[in-house]
C-alpha positions as CSV (number, residue, x, y, z in Angstrom):
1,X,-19.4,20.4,-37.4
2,X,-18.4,21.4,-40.9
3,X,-16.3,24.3,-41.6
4,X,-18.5,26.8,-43.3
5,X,-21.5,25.5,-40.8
6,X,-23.0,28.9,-38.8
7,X,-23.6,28.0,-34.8
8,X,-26.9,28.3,-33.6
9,X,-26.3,30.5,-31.3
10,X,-23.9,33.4,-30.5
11,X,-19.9,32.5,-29.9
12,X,-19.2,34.5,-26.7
13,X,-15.9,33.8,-25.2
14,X,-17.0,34.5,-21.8
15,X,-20.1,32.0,-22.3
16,X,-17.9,29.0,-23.3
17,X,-14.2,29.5,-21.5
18,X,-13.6,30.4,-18.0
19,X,-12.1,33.3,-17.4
20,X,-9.0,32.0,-15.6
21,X,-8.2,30.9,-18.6
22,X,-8.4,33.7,-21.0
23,X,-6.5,36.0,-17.6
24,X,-3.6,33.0,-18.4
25,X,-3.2,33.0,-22.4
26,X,-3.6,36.7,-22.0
27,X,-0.9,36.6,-19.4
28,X,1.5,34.4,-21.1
29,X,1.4,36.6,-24.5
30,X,2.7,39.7,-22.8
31,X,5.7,37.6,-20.9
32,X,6.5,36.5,-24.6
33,X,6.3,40.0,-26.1
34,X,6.0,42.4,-23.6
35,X,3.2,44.6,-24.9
36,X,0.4,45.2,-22.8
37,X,-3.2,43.6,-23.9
38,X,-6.9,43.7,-22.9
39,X,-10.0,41.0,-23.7
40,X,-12.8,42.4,-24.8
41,X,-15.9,40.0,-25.3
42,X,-18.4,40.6,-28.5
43,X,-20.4,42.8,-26.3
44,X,-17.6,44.9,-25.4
45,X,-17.3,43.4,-21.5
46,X,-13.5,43.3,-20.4
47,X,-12.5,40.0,-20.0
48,X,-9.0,40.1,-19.6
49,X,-5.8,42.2,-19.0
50,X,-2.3,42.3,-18.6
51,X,0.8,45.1,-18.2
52,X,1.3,48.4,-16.6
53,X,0.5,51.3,-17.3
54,X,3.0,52.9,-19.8
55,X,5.1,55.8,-17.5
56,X,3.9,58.7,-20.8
57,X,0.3,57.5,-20.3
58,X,0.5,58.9,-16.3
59,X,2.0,61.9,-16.8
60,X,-0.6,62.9,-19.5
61,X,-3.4,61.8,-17.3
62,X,-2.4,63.7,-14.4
63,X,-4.0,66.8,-16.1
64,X,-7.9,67.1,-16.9
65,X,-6.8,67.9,-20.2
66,X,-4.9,64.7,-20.8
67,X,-7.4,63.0,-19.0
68,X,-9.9,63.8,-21.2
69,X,-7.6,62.7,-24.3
70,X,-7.1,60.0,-23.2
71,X,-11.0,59.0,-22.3
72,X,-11.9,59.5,-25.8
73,X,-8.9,57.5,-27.4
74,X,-10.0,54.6,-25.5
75,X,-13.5,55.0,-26.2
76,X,-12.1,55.0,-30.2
77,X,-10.3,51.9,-29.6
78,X,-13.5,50.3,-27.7
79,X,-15.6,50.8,-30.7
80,X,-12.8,49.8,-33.5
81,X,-12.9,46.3,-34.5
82,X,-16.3,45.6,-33.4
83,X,-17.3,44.1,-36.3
84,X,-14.1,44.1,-38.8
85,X,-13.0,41.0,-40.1
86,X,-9.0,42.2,-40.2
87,X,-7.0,43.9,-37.6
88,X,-7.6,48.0,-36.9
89,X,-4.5,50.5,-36.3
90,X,-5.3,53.4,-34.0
91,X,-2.8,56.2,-33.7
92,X,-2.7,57.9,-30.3
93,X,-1.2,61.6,-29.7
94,X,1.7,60.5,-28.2
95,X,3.0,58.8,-31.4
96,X,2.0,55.0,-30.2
97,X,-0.3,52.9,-31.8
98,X,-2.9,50.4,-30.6
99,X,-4.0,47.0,-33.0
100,X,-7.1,45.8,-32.2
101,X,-7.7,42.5,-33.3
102,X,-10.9,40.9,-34.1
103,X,-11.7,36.9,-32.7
104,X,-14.4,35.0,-35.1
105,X,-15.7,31.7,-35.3
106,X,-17.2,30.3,-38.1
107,X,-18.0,34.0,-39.7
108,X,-19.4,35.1,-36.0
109,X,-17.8,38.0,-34.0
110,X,-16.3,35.9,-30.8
111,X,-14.4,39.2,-29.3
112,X,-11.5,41.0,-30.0
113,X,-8.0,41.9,-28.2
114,X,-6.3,45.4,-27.9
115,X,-2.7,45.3,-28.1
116,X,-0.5,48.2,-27.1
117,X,0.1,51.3,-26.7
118,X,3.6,50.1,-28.4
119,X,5.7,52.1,-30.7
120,X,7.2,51.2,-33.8
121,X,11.1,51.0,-34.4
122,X,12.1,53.7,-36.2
123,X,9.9,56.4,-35.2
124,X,11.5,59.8,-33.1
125,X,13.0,59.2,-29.6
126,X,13.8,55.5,-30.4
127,X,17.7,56.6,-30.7
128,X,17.7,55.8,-34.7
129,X,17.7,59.8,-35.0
130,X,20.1,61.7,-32.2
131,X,19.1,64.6,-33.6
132,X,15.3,64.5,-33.4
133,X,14.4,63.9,-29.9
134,X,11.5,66.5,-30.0
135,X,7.8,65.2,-28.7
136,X,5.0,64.8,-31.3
137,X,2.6,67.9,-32.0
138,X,-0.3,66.1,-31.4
139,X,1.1,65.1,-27.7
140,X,2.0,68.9,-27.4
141,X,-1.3,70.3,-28.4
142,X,-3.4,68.3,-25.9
143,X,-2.2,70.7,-23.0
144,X,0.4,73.6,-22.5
145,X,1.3,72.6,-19.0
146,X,3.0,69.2,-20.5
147,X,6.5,69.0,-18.3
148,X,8.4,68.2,-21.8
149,X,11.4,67.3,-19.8
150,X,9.8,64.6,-18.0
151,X,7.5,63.3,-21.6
152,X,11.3,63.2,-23.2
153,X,12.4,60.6,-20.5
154,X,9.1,58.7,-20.7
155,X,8.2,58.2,-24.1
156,X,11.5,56.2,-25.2
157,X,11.0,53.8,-22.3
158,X,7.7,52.8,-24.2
159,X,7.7,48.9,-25.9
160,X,8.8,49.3,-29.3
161,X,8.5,46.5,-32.2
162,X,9.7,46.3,-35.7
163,X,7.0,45.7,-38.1
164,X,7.4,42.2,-38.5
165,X,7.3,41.5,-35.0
166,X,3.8,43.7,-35.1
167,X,2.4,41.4,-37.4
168,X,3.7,38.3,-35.5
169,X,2.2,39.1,-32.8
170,X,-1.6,39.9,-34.4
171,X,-1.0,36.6,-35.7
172,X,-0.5,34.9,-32.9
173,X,-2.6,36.7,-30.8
174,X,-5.3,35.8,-33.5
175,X,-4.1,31.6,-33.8
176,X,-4.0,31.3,-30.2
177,X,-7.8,33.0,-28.9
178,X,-9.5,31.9,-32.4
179,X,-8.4,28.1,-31.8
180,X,-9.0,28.2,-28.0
181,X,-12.8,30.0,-29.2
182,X,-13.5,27.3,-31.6
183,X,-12.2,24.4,-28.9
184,X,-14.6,26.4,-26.4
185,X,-17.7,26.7,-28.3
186,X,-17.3,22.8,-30.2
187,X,-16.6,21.6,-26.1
188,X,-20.0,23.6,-25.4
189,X,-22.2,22.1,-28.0
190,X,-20.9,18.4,-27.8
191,X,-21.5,19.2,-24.1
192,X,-25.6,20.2,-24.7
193,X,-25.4,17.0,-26.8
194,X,-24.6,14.8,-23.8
195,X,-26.8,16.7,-21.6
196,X,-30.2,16.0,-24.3
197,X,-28.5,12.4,-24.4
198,X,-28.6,11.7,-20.9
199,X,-31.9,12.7,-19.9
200,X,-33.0,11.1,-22.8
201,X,-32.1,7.7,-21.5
202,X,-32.3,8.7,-17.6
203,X,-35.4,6.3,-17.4
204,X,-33.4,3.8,-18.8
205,X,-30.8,4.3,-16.3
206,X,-33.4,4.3,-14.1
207,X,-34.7,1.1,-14.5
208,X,-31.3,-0.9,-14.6
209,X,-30.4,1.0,-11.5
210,X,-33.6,-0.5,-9.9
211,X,-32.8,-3.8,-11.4
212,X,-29.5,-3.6,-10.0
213,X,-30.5,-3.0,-6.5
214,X,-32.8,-5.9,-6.9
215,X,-29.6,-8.0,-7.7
216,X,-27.5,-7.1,-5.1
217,X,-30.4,-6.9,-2.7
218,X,-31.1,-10.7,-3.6
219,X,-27.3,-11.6,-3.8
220,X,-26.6,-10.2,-0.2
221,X,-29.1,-11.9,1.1
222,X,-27.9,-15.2,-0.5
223,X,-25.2,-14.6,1.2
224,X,-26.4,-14.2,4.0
225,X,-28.4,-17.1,3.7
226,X,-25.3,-19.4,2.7
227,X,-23.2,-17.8,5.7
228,X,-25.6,-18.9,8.1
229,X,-26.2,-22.3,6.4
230,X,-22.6,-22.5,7.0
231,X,-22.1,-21.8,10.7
232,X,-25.6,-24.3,10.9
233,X,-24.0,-26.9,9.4
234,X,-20.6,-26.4,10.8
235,X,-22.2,-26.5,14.4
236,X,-24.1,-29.3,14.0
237,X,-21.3,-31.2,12.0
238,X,-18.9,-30.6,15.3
239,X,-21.0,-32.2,17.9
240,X,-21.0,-35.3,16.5
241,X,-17.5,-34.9,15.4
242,X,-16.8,-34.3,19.1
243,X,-18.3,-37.4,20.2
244,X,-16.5,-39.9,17.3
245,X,-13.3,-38.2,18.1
246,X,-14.3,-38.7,22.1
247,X,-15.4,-42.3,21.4
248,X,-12.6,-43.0,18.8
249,X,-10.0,-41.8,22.0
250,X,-11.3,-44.4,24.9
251,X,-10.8,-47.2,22.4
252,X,-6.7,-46.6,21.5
253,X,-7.1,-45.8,25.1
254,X,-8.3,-49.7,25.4
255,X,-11.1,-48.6,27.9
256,X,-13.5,-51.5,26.0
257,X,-10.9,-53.6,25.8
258,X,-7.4,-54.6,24.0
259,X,-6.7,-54.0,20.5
260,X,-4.5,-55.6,18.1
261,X,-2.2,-53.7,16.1
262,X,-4.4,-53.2,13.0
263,X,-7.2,-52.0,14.9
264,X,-5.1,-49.5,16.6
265,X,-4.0,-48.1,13.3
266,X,-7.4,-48.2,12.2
267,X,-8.7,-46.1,15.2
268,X,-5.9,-43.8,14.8
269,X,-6.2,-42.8,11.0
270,X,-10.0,-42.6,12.1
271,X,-8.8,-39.9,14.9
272,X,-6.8,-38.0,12.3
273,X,-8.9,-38.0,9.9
274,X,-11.6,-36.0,12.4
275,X,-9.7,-34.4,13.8
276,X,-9.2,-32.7,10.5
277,X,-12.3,-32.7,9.8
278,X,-12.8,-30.6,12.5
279,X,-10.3,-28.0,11.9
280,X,-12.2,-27.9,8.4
281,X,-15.4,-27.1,10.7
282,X,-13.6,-24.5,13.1
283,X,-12.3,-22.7,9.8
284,X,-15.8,-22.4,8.3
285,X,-17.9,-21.6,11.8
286,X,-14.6,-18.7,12.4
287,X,-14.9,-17.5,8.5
288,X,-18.8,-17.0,9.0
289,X,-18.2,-15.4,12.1
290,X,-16.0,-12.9,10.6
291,X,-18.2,-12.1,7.3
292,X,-20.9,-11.6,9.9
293,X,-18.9,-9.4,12.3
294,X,-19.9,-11.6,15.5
295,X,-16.8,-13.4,16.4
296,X,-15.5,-12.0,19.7
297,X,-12.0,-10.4,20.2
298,X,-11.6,-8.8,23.5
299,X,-8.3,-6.5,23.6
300,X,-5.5,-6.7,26.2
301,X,-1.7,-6.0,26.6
302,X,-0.3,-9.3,24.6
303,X,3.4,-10.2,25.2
304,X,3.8,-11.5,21.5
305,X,6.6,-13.5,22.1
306,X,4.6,-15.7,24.5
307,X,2.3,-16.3,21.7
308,X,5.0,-16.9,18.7
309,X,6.7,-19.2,21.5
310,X,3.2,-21.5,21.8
311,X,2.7,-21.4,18.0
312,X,6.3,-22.8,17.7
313,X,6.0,-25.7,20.5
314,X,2.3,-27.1,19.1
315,X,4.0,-26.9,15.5
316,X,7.3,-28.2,16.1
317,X,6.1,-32.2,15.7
318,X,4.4,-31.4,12.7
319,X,7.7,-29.5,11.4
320,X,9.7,-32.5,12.9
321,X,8.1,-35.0,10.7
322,X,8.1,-32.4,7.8
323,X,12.2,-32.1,8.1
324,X,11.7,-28.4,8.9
325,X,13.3,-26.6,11.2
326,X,11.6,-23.6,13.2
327,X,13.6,-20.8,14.2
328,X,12.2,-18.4,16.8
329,X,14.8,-15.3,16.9
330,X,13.6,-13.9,19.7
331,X,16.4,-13.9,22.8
332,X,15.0,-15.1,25.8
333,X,14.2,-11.8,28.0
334,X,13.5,-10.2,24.9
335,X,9.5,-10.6,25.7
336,X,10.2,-7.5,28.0
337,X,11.8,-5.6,25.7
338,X,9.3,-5.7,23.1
339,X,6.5,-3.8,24.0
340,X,2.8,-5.6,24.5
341,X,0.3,-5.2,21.7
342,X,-3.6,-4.8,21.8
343,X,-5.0,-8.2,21.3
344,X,-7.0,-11.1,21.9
345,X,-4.0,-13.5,22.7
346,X,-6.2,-16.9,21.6
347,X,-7.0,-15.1,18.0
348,X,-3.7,-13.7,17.9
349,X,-1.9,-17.4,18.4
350,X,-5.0,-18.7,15.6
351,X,-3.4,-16.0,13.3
352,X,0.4,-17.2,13.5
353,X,-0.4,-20.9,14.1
354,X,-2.0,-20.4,10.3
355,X,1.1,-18.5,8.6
356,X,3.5,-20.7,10.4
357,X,1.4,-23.7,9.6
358,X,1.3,-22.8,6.0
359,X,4.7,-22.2,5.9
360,X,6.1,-25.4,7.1
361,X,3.5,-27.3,4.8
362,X,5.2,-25.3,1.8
363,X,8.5,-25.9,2.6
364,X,11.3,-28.9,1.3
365,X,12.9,-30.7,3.8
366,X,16.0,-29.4,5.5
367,X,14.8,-25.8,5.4
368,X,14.3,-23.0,8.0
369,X,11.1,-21.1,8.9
370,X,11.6,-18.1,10.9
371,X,9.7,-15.8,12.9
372,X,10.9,-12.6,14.3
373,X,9.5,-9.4,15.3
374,X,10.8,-6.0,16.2
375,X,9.0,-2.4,17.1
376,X,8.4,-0.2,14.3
377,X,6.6,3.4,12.8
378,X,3.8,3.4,10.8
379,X,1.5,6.6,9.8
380,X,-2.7,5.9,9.1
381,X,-3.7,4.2,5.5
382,X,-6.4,7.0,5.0
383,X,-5.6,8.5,1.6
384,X,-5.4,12.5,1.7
385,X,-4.4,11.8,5.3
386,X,-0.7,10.5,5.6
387,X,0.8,14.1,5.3
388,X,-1.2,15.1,8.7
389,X,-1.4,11.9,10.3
390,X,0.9,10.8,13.4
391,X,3.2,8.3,13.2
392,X,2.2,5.2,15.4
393,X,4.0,2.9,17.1
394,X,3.2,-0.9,15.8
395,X,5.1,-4.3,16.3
396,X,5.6,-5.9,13.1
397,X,6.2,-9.8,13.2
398,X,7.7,-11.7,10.2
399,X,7.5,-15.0,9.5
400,X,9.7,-16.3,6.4
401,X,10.2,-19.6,4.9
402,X,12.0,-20.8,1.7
403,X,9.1,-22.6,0.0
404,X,8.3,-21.7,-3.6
405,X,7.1,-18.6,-3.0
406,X,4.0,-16.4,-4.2
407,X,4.1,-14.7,-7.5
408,X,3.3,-11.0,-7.5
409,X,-0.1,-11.6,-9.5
410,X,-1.2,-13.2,-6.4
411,X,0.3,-11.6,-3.3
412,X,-2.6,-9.9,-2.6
413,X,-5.6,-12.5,-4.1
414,X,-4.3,-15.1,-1.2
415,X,-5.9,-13.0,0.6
416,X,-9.2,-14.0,-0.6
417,X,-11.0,-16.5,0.8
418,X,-11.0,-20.1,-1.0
419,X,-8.4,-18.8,-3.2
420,X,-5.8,-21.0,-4.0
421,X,-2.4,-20.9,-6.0
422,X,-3.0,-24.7,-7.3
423,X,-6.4,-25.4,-7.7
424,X,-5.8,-28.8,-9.9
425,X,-7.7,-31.7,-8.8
426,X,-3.8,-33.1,-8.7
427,X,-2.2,-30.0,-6.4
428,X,0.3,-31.0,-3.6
429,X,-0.7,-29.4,-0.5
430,X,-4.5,-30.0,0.5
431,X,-6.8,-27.3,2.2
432,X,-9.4,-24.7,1.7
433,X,-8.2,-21.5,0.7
434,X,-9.8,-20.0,3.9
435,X,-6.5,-19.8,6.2
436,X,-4.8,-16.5,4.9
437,X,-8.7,-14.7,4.3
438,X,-9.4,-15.6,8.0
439,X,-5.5,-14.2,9.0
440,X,-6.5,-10.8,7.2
441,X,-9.8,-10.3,8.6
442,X,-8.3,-10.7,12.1
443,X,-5.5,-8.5,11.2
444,X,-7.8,-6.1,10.4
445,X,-10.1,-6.4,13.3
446,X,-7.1,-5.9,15.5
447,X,-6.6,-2.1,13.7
448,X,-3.5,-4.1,12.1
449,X,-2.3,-5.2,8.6
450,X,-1.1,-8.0,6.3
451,X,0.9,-8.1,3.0
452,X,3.4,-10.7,1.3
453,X,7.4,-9.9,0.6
454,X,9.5,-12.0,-1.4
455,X,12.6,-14.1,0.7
456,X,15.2,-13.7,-1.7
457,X,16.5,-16.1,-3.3
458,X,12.9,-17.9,-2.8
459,X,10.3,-18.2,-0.7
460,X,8.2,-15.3,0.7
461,X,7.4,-13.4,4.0
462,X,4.5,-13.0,5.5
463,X,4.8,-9.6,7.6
464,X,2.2,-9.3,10.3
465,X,1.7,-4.9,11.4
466,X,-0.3,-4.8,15.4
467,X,-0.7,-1.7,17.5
468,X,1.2,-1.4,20.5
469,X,-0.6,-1.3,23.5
470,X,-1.5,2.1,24.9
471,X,-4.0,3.1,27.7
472,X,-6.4,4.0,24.9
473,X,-6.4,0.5,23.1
């Protein structure tokens, strides 16, 4: 908007800023100066005010006479200013003054501001003149039965200013409500502007909303058309499986017959080899199963070191041939000092047969992986929540190896399934991505939690949050 543009439509403070915060300039320019001050809108509404009432000011109203006086000042100082373009001086009776000062926008009357009653430095009773302490004749004349003693102890204690402070003050008063008006009514117009904006494209929105919907409508059901081709294929995939893998076992068994070396080796990559494939399948069937909410997890009092213990013995030949050791620092009778947590033990041993699993595969020969677990506090993740929230017991179980490590961009994408940190066609360490996303979601489903640390000087460690058991589990 240009400067010497005229608004369309009147510039009423109270129309285009709130009213708390007219009370708060209003409020913060008497702390600076000390002179009491009222708002007054175009139409003459108070909008603001601020100070007490000056001590000569109620002892002149508490006669009808004064009261009377002091009725028609203020209706004076009402009316002045309404439509000046500078400030206005009224003189009251009792020798203090009141500036009203006029708020425009543009060349449009906005409001104006009363400041005072304040007296200026110099005047009688300000101490400049020990001789001349007498009270004003016009303060005298408005009633006889004045008590003069107690107007000579009140009128001093009225705010004085010099001159120059005066004019400061109307200058500021002037800069401060005259750029908050023009910031007021500029916010209100661009405002309208958005407002005939948006309904003017609100069929637009509309329609992309709609197509949106379409989108996601048809992407959810992809997948959930590629989750169940999943668990489909997965299921039929494993029943043969199971029958090589069956088959593949009576012959190294030599129930057809004797083998020779070379067949033996044969049948026995031909075992490993399904039987990884069928860990593959048992990953995708429990991934779908999770995405679709229908895998099973029936809660109980688990003694987790029972289930680290397991974990440990069905890894330790793979960590054997690895050149890794695993360290379980759990003392023996410690099982029954840690209390149980609410699980499905079989899920719970699939959760840290992964992490440890994944650990020893990342780490060099010759190094430790480590589990341990100990009791500790934590409140509920609900945001807005944590300051009200009681603290609840939970076991957290650690497991920490001296691999590479996981950068910080990606502590929390591991997560995710079929992400991986080396996705070459050339990286070292084979697998799916799905064996930290199907750790989380069974984390989760417990009511527990999941998140990467670093092992200083390298490697990283996975910390594992339960519930403890409690009759309400």
């Amino acid at each position: 908007m240009s400067s010497d543009a005229k608004p369309n439509e009147p510039t009423h403070l109270e129309k285009i800023v709130d009213a708390a915060t007219l009370r708060t300039l209003c409020g913060s320019c008497h702390e600076l100066y000390g002179v009491s001050q009222r708002l007054f809108s175009s139409t003459g509404t108070l909008l603001a005010e601020n100070g007490e009432q000056a001590a000569i000011c109620a002892l002149v109203n508490e006669n009808p006479a004064g009261r009377k006086a002091c009725a028609d000042l203020v209706a004076q100082v009402k009316r002045a200013g309404a439509s000046a373009a500078e400030a206005t001086t009224i003189h009251c009776f009792t020798g203090a003054r009141y500036d009203v000062v006029p708020l425009q926008y543009l060349g449009a009357q906005g409001g104006r501001i009363v400041v005072g009653p304040f007296r200026m430095e110099g005047d009688a009773l300000d101490g400049s003149a020990p001789g001349d302490k007498s009270l004003p004749e016009n303060l005298l004349g408005i009633d006889p039965r004045l008590d003069q003693a107690r107007a000579l102890k009140a009128l001093p204690a009225m705010v004085r200013l010099t001159s120059k402070r005066a004019e400061t003050l109307r200058k500021h008063l002037r800069l401060v409500f005259e750029a908050v008006l023009k910031s007021g009514y500029e916010a209100h117009v661009t405002s309208k502007m958005h407002v005939a904006t948006t309904r003017e494209s609100y069929h637009q929105l509309k329609v992309k909303n709609q197509q949106l919907q379409d989108a996601h409508d048809r992407l959810k059901e992809l997948d959930m058309l590629q989750s169940s081709f999943l668990s489909t294929v997965s299921h039929e995939l494993r029943t043969p499986l199971t029958s090589i893998l069956g088959y593949t076992d009576m012959l190294l068994n030599q129930i057809a017959g004797p083998l020779t070396a070379e067949q033996q080796e044969f049948l026995s990559t031909i075992q490993r080899q399904g039987e990884r494939l069928l860990k593959l399948i048992r990953t995708l069937l429990d991934m779908s199963r999770l995405e679709k909410g229908t895998m099973p997890l029936e809660k109980k009092p688990v003694r987790i070191r029972s289930v680290l213990a397991d974990v440990v013995t069905t890894l330790t030949p793979v960590a054997i041939d690895k050149g890794v050791y695993l360290d379980l620092a759990l003392k023996k009778g410690s099982d029954e000092a840690l209390p149980p947590v609410a699980g499905d033990a079989d899920r719970l041993h699939q959760v840290f047969l992964n992490l440890v699993e994944n650990a020893v595969k990342f780490s060099s020969p010759g190094s430790y992986v480590t589990l341990a677990a100990g009791e500790a506090e934590g409140g509920t993740d609900e945001v807005g929540y944590i300051l009200f929230a009681p603290l609840r017991r939970r076991l957290e179980i650690r497991v920490s190896d001296n691999g590479p490590g996981i950068p910080d961009r990606a502590k929390t994408r591991v997560f995710d399934a079929f992400y991986q940190l080396d996705n070459t066609s050339t990286r070292e360490h084979s697998g799916t991505g799905l064996g930290l996303a199907i750790v989380k979601r069974l984390v989760e489903a417990h009511g527990g939690t999941v998140h990467v640390e670093d092992n200083t000087p390298q490697g990283c460690v996975f910390v594992v949050g339960l519930p403890i058991w409690t009759e309400q589990a």
